[in-house]
N, C-alpha and C positions, 0 to 999 in steps of 0.2 A: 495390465494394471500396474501404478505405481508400486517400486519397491518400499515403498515407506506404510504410512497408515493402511489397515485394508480399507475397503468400500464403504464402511458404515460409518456414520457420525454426523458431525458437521463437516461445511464446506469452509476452507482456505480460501476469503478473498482477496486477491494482490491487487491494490491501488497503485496505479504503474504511469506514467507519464513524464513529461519534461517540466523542467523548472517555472515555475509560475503558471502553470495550467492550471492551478486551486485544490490540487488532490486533499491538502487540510482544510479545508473549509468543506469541500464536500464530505470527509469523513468526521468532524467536529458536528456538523448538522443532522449525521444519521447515528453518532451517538447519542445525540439530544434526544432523536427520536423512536429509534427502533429499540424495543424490549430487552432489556439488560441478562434476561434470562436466556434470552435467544444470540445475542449477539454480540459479541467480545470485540475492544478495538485496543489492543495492547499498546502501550508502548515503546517506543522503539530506543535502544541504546547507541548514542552518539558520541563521538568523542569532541564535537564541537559545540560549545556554550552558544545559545541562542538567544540573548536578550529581547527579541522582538517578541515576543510571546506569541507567533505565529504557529509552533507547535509546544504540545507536551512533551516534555522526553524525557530518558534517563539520560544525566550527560553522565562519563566519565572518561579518565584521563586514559589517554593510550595506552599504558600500562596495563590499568584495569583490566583497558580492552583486551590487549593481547592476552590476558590470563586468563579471563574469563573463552576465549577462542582457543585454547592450550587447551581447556576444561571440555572440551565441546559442550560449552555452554548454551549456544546457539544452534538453533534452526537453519535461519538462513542468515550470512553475512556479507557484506562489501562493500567498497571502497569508492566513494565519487570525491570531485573536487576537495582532495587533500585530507580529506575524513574518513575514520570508519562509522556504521552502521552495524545494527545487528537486532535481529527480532530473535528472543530467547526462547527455550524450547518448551518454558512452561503454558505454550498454545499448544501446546500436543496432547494434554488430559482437556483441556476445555473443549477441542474437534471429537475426541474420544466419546466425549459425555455430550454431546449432540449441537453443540454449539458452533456458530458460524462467527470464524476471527477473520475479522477484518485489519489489514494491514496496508502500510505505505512503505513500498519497497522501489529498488531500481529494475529496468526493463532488465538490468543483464543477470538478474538471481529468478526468471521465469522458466527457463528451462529447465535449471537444477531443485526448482519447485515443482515443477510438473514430474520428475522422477521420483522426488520425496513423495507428495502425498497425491492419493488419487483424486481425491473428489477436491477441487482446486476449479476456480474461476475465476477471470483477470477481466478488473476494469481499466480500462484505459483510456484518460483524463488527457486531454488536448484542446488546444485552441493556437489560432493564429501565429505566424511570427510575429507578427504584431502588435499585439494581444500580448504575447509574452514577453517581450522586449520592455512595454509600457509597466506589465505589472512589477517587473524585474525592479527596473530603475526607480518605482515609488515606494521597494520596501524599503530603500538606500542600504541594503548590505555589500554590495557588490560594485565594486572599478566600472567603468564602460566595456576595460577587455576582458574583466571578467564576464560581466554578462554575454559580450560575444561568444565566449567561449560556452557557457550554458546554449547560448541561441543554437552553436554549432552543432552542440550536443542532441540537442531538439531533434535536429534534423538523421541521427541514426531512423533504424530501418525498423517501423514499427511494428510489434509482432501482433500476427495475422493467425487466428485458428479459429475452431469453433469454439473453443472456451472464452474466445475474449470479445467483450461488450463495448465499445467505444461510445464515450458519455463525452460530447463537444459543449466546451464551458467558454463560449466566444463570446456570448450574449448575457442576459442579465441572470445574474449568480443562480437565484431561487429556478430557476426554470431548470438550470444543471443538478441542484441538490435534488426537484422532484424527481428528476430523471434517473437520478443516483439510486433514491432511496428506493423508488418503486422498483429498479432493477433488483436491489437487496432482498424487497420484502416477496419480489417472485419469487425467487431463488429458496425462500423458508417456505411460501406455501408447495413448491415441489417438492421439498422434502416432506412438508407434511402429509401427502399424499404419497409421497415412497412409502413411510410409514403405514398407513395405513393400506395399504397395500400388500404388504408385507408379512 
């Protein structure tokens, strides 16, 4: 067992893929629809302003960041393309009290996830190079070499276990969000049945 949370609660879901695969859009739609009671999609703290309104976030300044990581503020945190990231530890009483937090993190914060908290299950959100190249260059954030450089990143070495559910969003959006959500809404009636079990 993990050294972190024991066994009971909710489950930790890590929303994990490469750049433009749609990991907010699939998690934006199963806020909308999955039970607010049941199911948490926290916010993530960033040190970068995102005008495109393509996620929610806490933005704050580096600083911030770093004080708040001084503090062990955070859960899990880290660093991609020039940015910090950080999902804050107050998901730790919502898992406690039976709730399943949903979150969008990087591939490289899964393993020191899977040590923190037990009961942990990773989606993993992918689609084409090509596919992702296209969605890249029409949010217009990013250089051509930046995007290569995201494209290159794509390409590390996807983790592979039985915890991880791969959801391919190549095709038309809604057929990935069903596929997302109904992964989700398995996941709570297994627990409702640990419960009841129990």
């Amino acid at each position: 067992m993990a050294d972190g949370l024991p066994g009971t609660g909710g489950t930790l879901v890590l929303v994990a893929g490469p750049s433009g695969a749609g990991k907010d859009s699939l998690i934006e739609a199963a806020r909308r629809q999955l039970p607010a009671d049941r199911f948490v999609f926290p916010q993530r703290v960033i040190t970068r302003q995102d005008a495109s309104g393509a996620e929610v976030s806490d933005y704050v300044t580096p600083e911030v960041f770093a004080r708040l990581q001084d503090s062990d503020a955070f859960a899990l945190h880290w660093q991609a393309h020039g940015n910090h990231y950080g999902i804050l530890r107050s998901i730790e009483p919502e898992l406690a009290q039976g709730r399943h937090v949903v979150v969008n993190v990087s591939r490289s914060v899964i393993d020191q996830a899977r040590h923190q908290y037990s009961r942990l299950r990773v989606m993993l959100v992918t689609a084409s190079r090509a596919v992702l190249r296209q969605r890249l260059a029409a949010r217009g954030r990013e250089l051509d070499a930046d995007i290569d450089r995201r494209l290159e990143r794509s390409l590390l070495e996807m983790p592979d276990a039985p915890d991880v559910v791969e959801i391919v969003n190549d095709g038309a959006l809604q057929d990935a969000i069903d596929r997302f959500i109904t992964e989700l809404a398995t996941l709570d009636a297994l627990e409702d049945r640990h419960l009841a079990g129990s």
